[in-house]
N, C-alpha and C positions, 0 to 999 in steps of 0.2 A: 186752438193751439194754447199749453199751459204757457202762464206768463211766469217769470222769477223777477224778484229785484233784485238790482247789482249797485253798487256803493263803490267807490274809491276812497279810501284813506280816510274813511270817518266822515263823507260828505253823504249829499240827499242823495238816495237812493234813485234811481230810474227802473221804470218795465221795460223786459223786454221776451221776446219769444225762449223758451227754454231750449236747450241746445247751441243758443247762440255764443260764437269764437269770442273767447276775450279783446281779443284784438279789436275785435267790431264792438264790442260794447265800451271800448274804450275812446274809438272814435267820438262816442256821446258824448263822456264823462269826461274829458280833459283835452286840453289844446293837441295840438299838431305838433306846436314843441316837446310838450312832456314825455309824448307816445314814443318821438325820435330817440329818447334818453331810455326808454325799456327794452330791455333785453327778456324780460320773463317776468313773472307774473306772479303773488304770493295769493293763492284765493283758500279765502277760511284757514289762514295761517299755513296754508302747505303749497308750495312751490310747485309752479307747472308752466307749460307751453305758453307762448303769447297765442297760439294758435287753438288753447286748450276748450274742448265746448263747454260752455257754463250750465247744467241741468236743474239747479239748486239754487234759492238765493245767495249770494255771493257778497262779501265785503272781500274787495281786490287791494295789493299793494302793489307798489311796482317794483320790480327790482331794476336797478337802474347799474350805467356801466361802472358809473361812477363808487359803488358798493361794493365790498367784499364778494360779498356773494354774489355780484351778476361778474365779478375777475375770474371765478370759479367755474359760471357757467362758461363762461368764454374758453378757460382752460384746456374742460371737462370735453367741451366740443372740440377746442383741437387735437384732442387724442385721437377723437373717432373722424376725422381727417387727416390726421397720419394712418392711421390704421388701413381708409380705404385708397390713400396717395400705396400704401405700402403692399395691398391687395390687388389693384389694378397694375403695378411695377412687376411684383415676382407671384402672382396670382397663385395654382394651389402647391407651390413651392414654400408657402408661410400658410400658418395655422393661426390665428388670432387669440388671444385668452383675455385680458382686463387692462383698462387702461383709464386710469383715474386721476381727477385732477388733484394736484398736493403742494403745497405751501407757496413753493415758486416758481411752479409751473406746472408738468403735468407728465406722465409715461405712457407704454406702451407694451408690455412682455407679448412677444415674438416667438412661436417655434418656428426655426429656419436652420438648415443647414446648408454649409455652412454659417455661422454667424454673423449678426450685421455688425458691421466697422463703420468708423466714422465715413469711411472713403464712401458712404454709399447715401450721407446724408442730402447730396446738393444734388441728384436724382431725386430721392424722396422730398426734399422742398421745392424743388420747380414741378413735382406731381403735386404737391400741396397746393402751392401757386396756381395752379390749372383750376383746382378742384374751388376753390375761392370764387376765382374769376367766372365762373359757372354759376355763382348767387346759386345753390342749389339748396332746397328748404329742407329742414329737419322735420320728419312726419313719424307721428308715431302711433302706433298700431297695439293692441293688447292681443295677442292667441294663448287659448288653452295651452295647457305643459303639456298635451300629447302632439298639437300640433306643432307646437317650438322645436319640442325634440328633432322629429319629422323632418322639418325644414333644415333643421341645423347639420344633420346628420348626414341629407343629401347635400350638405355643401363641404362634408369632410372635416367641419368643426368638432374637432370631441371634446374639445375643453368646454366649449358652449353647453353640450350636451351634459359636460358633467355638472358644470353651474347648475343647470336648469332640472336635473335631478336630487339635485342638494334644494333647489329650491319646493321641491314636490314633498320633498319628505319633510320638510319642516312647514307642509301644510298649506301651501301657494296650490292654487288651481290655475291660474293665468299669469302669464310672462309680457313685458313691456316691450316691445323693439324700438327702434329709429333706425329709419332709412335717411340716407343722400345719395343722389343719383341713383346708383345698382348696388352700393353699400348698406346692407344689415347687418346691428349689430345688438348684442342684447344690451338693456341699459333701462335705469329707470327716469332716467332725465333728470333734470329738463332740461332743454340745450337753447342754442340762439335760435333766431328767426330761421335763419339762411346762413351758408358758409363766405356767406362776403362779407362778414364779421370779423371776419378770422383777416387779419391787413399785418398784423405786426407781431410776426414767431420767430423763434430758431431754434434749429435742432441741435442740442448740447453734446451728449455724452452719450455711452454707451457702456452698458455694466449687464456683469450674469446671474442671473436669479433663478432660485428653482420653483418650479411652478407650485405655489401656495405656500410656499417658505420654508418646503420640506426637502432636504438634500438627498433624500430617498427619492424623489419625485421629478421628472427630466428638468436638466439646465436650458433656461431659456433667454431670449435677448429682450434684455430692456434699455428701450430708445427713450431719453428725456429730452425734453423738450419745457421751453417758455414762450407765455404768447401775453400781450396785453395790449389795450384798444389803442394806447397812445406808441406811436412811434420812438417818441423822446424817449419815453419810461422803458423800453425795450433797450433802448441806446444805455440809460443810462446805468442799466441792469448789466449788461454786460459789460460793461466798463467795472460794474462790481464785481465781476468773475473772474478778470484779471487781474485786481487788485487782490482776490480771496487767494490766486493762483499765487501771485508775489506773497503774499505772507505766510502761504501753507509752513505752516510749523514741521513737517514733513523734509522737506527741500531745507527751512533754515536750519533745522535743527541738525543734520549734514553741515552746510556750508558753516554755523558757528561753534562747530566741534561740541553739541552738547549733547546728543543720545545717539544709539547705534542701535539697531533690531538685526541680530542675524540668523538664518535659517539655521544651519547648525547647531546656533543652544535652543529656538526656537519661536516659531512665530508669538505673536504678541507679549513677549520677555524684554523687558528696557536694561540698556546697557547705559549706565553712564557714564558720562565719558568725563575728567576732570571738571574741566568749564560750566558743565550741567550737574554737576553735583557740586561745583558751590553756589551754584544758584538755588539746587535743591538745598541747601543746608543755607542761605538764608532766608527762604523760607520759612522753615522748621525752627528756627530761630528767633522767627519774627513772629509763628504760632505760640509757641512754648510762652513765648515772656507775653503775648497777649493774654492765655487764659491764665497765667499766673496773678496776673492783675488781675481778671475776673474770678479769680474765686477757684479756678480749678484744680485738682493735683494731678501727677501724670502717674500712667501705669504701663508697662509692660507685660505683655501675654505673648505665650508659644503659639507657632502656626502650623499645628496639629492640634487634635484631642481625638478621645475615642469616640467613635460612631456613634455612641448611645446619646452622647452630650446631645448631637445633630439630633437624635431622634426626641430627646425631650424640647429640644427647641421650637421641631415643628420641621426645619430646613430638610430633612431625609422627605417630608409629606410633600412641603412644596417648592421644594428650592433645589430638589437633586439633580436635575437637567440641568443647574449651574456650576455643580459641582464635581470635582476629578473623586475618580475610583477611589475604593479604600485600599490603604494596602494594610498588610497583614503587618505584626509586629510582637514578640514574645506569644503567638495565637491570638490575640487581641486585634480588630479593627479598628483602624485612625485614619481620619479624612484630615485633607488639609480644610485650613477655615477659608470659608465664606464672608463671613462677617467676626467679628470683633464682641458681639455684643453678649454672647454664654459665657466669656472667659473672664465681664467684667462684674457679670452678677455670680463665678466663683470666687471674686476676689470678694462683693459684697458677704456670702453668705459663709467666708471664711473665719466672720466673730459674730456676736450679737449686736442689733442696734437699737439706740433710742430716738423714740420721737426730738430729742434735743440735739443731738447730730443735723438732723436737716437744714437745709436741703446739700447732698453727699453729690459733688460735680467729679468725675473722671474724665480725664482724657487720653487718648493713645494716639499717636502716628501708627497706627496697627494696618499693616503688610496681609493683603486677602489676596485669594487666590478662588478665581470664577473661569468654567471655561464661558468660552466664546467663539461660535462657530469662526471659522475660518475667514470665511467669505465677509463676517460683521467686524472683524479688527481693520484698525484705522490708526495708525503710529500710535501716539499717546493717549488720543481720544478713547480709544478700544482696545482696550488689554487685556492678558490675562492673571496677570501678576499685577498690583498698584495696592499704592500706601493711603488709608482711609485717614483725612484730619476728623478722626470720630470723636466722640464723647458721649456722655450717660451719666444723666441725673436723675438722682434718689430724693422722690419727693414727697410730702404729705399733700392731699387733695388741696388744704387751703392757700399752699405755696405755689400750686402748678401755675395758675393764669401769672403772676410775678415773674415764673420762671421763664413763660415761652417769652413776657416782654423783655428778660432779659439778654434770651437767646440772641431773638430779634436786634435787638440794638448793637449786640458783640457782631452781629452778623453784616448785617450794612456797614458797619465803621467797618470792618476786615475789607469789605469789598470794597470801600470804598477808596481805601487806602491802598489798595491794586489799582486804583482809576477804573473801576466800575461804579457809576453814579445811576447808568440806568437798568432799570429789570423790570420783570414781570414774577407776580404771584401767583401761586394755585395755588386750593385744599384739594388733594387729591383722596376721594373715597375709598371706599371699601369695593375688595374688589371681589371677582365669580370665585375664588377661592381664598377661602380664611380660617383662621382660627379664631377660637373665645366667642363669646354670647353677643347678639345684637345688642345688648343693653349696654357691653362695654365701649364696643363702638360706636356708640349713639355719645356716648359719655366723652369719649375720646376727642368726635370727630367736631363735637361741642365747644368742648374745651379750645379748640385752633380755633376755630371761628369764632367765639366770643374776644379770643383776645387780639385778633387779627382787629374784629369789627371797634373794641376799645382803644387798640393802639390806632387806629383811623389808615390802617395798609388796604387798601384795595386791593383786589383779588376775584380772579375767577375759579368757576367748581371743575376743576378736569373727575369724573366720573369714572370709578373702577379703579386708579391707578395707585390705588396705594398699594403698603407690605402687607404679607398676608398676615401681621400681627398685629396690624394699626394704619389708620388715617397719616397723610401728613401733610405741612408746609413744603413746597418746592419752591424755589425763589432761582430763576433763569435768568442768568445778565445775559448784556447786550452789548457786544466789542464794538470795535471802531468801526466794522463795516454794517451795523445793525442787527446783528445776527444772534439769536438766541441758543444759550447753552446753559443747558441743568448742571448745577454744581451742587446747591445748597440745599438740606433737605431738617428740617423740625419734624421728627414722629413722637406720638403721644402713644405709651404703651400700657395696657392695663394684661394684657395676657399672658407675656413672657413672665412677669412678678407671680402672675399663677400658677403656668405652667410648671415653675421652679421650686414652688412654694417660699415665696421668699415673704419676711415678714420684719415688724420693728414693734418694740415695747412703748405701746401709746402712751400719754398723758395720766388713760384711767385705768391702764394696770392690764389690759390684756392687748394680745396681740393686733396687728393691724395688717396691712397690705400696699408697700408705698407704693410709687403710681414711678416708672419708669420713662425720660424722654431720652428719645436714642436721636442725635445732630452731627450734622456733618458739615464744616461754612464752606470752603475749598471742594468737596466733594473726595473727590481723591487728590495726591499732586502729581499724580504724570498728569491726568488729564486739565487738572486746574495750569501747570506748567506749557501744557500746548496752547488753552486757549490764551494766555499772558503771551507767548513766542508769536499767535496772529494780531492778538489784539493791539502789540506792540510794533509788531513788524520786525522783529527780534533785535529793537531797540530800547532797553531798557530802562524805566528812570534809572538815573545816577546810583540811589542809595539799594536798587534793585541788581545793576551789573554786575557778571560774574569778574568782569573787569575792568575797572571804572577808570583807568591810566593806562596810557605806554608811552616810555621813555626812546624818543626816536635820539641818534646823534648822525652828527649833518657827515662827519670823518670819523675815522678811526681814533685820531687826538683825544677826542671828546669821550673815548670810551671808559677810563679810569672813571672819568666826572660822571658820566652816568651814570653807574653802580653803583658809586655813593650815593645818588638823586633816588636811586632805584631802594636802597638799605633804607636812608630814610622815612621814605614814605611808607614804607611796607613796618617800620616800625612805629610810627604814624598811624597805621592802623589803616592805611587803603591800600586798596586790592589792584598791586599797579603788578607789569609786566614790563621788558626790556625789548627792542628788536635794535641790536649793535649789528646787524648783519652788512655785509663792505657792499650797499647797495645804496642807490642813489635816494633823497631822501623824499621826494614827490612817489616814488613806488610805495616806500614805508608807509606812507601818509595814504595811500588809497590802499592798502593790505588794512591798516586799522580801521578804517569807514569800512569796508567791506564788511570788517570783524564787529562794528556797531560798537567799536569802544569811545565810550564819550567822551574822553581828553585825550590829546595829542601833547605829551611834552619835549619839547625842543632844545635840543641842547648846541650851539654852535660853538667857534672859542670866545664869540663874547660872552654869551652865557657863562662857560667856565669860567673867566675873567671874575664879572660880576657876582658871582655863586647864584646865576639866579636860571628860569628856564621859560621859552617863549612857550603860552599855553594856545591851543587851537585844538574847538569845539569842532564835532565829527561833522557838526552843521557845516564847516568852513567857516565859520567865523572864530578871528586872531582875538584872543585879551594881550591885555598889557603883559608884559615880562614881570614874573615876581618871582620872591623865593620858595622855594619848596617846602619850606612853613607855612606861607602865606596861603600855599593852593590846599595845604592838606585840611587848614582851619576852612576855606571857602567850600570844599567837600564836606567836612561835617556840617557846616551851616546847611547846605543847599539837602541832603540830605536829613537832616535834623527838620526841617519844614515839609518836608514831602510822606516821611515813612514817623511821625510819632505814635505810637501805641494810643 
């Protein structure tokens, strides 16, 4: 019998019979403890069965529960035991199609009619339940693509069928299964030992999806689900859900009067409503005077141009499934814009420039318009209409590495001064569709990563995801419940300055080619405005409130005095409100907490008396009585420390 040697984790090798289960060669190689801690098996760097036969010499890793990747395979296996809790319940009444583990837990799309509802999930988890309690091992089998089909085909699977035909034509001869119990399913693994793994799930939501993303393609039900090895962490996840639930910017943005979406003017169209358009206009306020300090001018562009503009850009090649129809106009075709960034290199190429102008900073609050299917809009988050905090700098090669560390640092102080302290980086590559030459995106993609790696930012390579005109910086904060959201984005462009022929008068007398960075810190502001309404809990700092006072009075008496307290401070320059209404003053005081207004000012007849007004924080906590000078200087202090440029 041939022998192989097998290695754990960089230790001495051992023989053993070829073919033999990793499981069993693991028994050799490491305690009874270790073994208990593996879920799966990393051999020759590629993930497989604890049950996988070893043919080859072999260096094993383990993958353990405690790792990323053995939460995934845990996941990844409770799909395919919802799948079979949800085949043995309404057997060939449901079709099965893919069901993958994802970030915080894992799905399921479902053809069933009609479709599953929540009411159907505590069925499918006591068949779950069952199916657990059975320890039934995950076993996997490789058949030819003529057999898979075969099989799949007498079981009424055609989505199976059609996988497994996509996989023939791009050249697969053999198909993977896993079996539990009487459940197949196609899949490449690896999965757990056994389904008594599986101790600690639940079954979440329920959303409609068309099978492989195509709304031409039937509507199908997909069940989410989270599962993870510790009980606590399942507890303490869900307690995150309800907390994600309470903050939904969705629900607050209703309850504190700051956007409206109606069907009528149209899905994904923001309305705002006073309260959220002064918050959006401190904002925009608080942008403006930042990149004023930095160096930049502002610009103004229409949201049209003619078609052609789109076509020399590149966006009609690869960006026209984002964009709405043309319509006709004096016989001429005009698309609304997509982006911002053609209108800012006709403002460039409107004079001549010199190498001594650089480096040339623009910026626009510039209004785009992208569709978005239907089914992907999500209140603020996913629109079809929103206002980009864009910008575009004109630069010579030897200013660019300066310029991205300048970016950079305008970029964190922005977010930081939102109370985002944490994130994550990417350099997002080059993706399966592009313009311009490898050489420039070599140059490009160079370019972010040298000054990423000199400015000492850590970062990972997300692969494919950039524009199809350039690499870029993505920088994802992290609100208060951990959760990651793309706002910020640095692209280095060398294309669109060619595409355009845009050029500047060098040093030595002929022309040159400046190097284009297109940024964005906020991303857009509806959606940067929702994630602040979660991250917050639509409780604003102070110098962020759309209303940072209300003037309660305890009687009617007190109403004169309030309106004066109310003139004051509004010429004082805070942003206060009134509520005189003939209602008792404990209601008042919980209508403003509701409203997330952070001062409560009080007026009784001592207060009128004294000219002064009781102040109480929305926390419930009273300060001392002062005057309505005194609180408006302690708002600009408390403010003036919080939001400084």
């Amino acid at each position: 019998m041939t022998s192989i040697a097998v290695s754990i984790s960089g230790g001495e090798a051992k023989s053993f019979p070829a073919g033999i289960a990793a499981q069993d060669a693991l028994k050799e190689l490491i305690s009874g403890k270790q073994r208990k801690q593996a879920v799966a098996i990393r051999c020759n760097g590629k993930a497989a069965d604890l049950s996988a036969p070893l043919r080859e010499d072999a260096a094993l890793e383990l993958i353990t529960a405690e790792s990323e990747e053995g939460l995934h395979i845990l996941r990844h296996s409770a799909a395919h035991i919802m799948a079979q809790a949800v085949k043995e319940l309404f057997g060939q009444k449901v079709q099965v199609t893919i069901g993958p583990a994802i970030e915080d837990g894992y799905y399921y799309d479902f053809d069933r009619q009609p479709a599953f509802t929540p009411d159907d999930f505590a069925a499918i988890e006591e068949k779950m339940a069952a199916v657990v309690k059975a320890a039934l091992p995950f076993s996997r089998r490789e058949l030819p693509i003529a057999e898979a089909i075969d099989f799949f085909s007498k079981q009424g699977e055609t989505y199976k069928v059609e996988l497994i035909r996509d996989l023939a034509a791009q050249g697969e001869t053999f198909v993977s299964l896993y079996q539990q119990g009487d459940f197949i399913d196609l899949c490449r693994g690896p999965h757990l030992p056994d389904t008594s793994w599986l101790k600690s799930f639940k079954l979440l939501r329920v959303a409609g999806s068309y099978w492989r993303g195509d709304e031409k393609n039937p509507m199908l039900t997909r069940i989410y689900g989270t599962a993870f090895f510790d009980a606590k962490e399942l507890k303490q996840y869900l307690e995150r859900i309800e907390e994600a639930k309470r903050r939904d910017h969705r629900r607050l943005g209703k309850e504190l009067k700051l956007f409206t979406i109606q069907d009528e003017i149209g899905p994904g169209l923001i309305l705002w409503q006073p309260r959220g358009a002064l918050l959006r206009r401190l904002l925009e306020d608080y942008w403006k005077d930042a990149h004023y300090k930095n160096g930049y001018q502002l610009l103004y562009t229409p949201h049209i141009a003619r078609q052609d503009l789109w076509k020399t850009s590149g966006h009609l090649d690869f960006y026209a499934e984002n964009m709405y129809a043309a319509m006709d106009i004096d016989e001429v075709a005009y698309q609304l814009k997509p982006m911002n960034c053609p209108f800012h290199i006709g403002v460039y190429k409107s004079e001549p420039h010199s190498y001594r102008e650089f480096p040339i900073r623009w910026c626009e609050l510039g209004t785009v318009y992208r569709y978005e299917r239907a089914g992907a809009l999500h209140g603020l988050m996913r629109v079809r209409g929103f206002t980009q905090d864009d910008a575009h700098i004109f630069c010579r090669p030897d200013q660019l590495e300066e310029e991205i560390f300048n970016i950079i640092d305008l970029n964190l102080h922005v977010l930081k001064t939102f109370g985002f302290s944490e994130y994550d980086v990417y350099l997002s590559t080059r993706p399966a569709k592009y313009v311009g030459s490898d050489e420039n995106w070599e140059l490009a993609t160079q370019a972010l990563k040298q000054a990423m790696d000199k400015k000492g930012l850590a970062y990972s390579i997300d692969p494919g995801e950039g524009v199809f005109y350039g690499p870029k910086i993505d920088i994802k904060i992290k609100d208060q419940l951990g959760r990651s959201w793309q706002c910020s984005t640095i692209q280095v462009d060398f294309n669109l300055p060619e595409r355009f022929g845009m050029s500047y008068a060098g040093q030595d007398g002929a022309e040159h080619q400046p190097i284009m960075i297109h940024r964005a810190l906020m991303g857009s502001l509806e959606r940067f405005i929702g994630v602040l309404i979660e991250h917050y809990a639509g409780a604003f700092p102070l110098w962020l409130a759309p209303e940072q006072a209300r003037v309660l009075n305890i009687t009617d008496s007190q109403g004169d005095y309030c309106g004066k307290v109310l003139a004051a401070l509004r010429k004082a320059g805070i942003r206060v409100e009134a509520d005189l209404r003939n209602e008792k003053l404990n209601y008042k005081i919980r209508e403003a907490q509701l409203m997330k207004v952070p001062y409560m000012l009080i007026a009784g007849d001592r207060e009128m008396q004294d000219g002064m007004i009781t102040v109480r924080k929305r926390s419930g906590e009273n300060l001392p009585p002062m005057s309505p000078q005194d609180f408006a200087d302690m708002v600009r202090r408390e403010c003036a420390e919080t939001a400084a440029v």
